[in-house]
Legacy VTK file of the C-alpha trace (Angstrom):
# vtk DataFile Version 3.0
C-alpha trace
ASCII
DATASET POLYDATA
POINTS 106 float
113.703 110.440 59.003
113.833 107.871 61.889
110.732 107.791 64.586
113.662 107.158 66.486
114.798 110.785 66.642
112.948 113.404 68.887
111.945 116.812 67.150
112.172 119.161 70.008
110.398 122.877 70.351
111.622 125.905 72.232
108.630 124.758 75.110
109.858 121.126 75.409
113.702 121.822 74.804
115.013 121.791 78.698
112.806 118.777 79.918
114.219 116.877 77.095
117.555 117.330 77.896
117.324 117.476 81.395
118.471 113.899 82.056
121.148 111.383 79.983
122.765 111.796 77.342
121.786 113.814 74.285
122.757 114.690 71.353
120.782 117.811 69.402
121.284 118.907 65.415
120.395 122.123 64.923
119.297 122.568 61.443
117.116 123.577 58.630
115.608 122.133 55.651
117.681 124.484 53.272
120.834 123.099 54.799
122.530 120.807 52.296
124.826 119.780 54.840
122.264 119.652 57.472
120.232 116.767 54.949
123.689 115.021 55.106
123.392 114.385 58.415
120.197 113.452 58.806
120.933 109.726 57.813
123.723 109.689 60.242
121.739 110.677 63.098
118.977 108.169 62.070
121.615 105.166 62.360
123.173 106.428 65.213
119.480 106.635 67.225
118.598 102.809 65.886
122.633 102.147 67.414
122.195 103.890 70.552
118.439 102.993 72.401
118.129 103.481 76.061
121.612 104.612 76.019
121.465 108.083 73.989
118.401 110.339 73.195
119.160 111.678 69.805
116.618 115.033 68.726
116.390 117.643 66.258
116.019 121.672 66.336
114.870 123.067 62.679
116.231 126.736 63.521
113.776 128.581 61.239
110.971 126.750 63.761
112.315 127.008 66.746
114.576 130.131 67.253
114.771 130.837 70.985
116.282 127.740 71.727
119.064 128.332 69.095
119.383 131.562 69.780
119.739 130.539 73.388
122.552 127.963 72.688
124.669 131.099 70.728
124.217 128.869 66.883
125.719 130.370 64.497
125.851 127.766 61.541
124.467 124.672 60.899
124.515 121.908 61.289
125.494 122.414 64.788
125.423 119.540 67.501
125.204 119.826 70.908
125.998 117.265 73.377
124.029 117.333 76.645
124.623 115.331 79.734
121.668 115.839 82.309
120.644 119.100 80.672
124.072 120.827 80.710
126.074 120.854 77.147
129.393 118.886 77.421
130.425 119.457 73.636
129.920 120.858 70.051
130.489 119.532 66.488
130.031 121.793 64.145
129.460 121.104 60.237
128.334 117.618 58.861
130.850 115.007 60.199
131.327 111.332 59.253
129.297 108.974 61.295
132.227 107.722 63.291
133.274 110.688 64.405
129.490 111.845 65.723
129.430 107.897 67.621
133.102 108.419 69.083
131.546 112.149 70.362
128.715 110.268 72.019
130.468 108.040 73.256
132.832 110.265 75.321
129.824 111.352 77.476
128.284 107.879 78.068
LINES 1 107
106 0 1 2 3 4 5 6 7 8 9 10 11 12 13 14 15 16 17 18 19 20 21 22 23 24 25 26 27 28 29 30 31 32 33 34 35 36 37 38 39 40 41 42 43 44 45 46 47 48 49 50 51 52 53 54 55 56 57 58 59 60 61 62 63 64 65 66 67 68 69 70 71 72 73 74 75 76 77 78 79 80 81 82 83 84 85 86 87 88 89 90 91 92 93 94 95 96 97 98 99 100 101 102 103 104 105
């Protein structure tokens, strides 16, 4: 996995999403789809510096924060602009499809 994406914890969840753009995967190492993605979000962090913060919730680690967000399957992404959620994608998705999502709330 890239350096470039930010693992996030129930603690620092809201100050990392509090300003910009982000985009979170919740997911879980079992998750064959969620392992799909991964890749994706990699490329799309090394595309996207200084103008999109893209992080990481492992489910099983961190459960108040997807319990708090209402996730019900993964992978699940969330799309925050300064710390409120503007959209969801949920299920692995191609990478264009995740970059035209992003996109939308630059």
């Amino acid at each position: 996995m890239s350096n470039l994406v930010k693992h996030l914890t129930d603690a620092d969840f809201a100050a990392a999403t509090a300003a910009g753009t982000t985009l979170v995967d919740f997911w879980a190492p079992w998750c064959g789809p969620c392992r799909m993605v991964a890749p994706v979000l990699d490329e799309l962090a090394a595309d996207l510096p200084g103008r999109a913060t893209i992080a990481k919730v492992n489910i099983d680690e961190q459960p108040a924060t997807a319990a708090g967000y209402g996730i019900q399957s993964i992978p699940t992404l969330l799309l925050f602009k300064d710390g409120k959620p503007v959209g969801k994608l949920v299920g692995a998705q191609p990478k264009a499809q995740i970059a035209a999502f992003v996109a939308r709330a630059l």
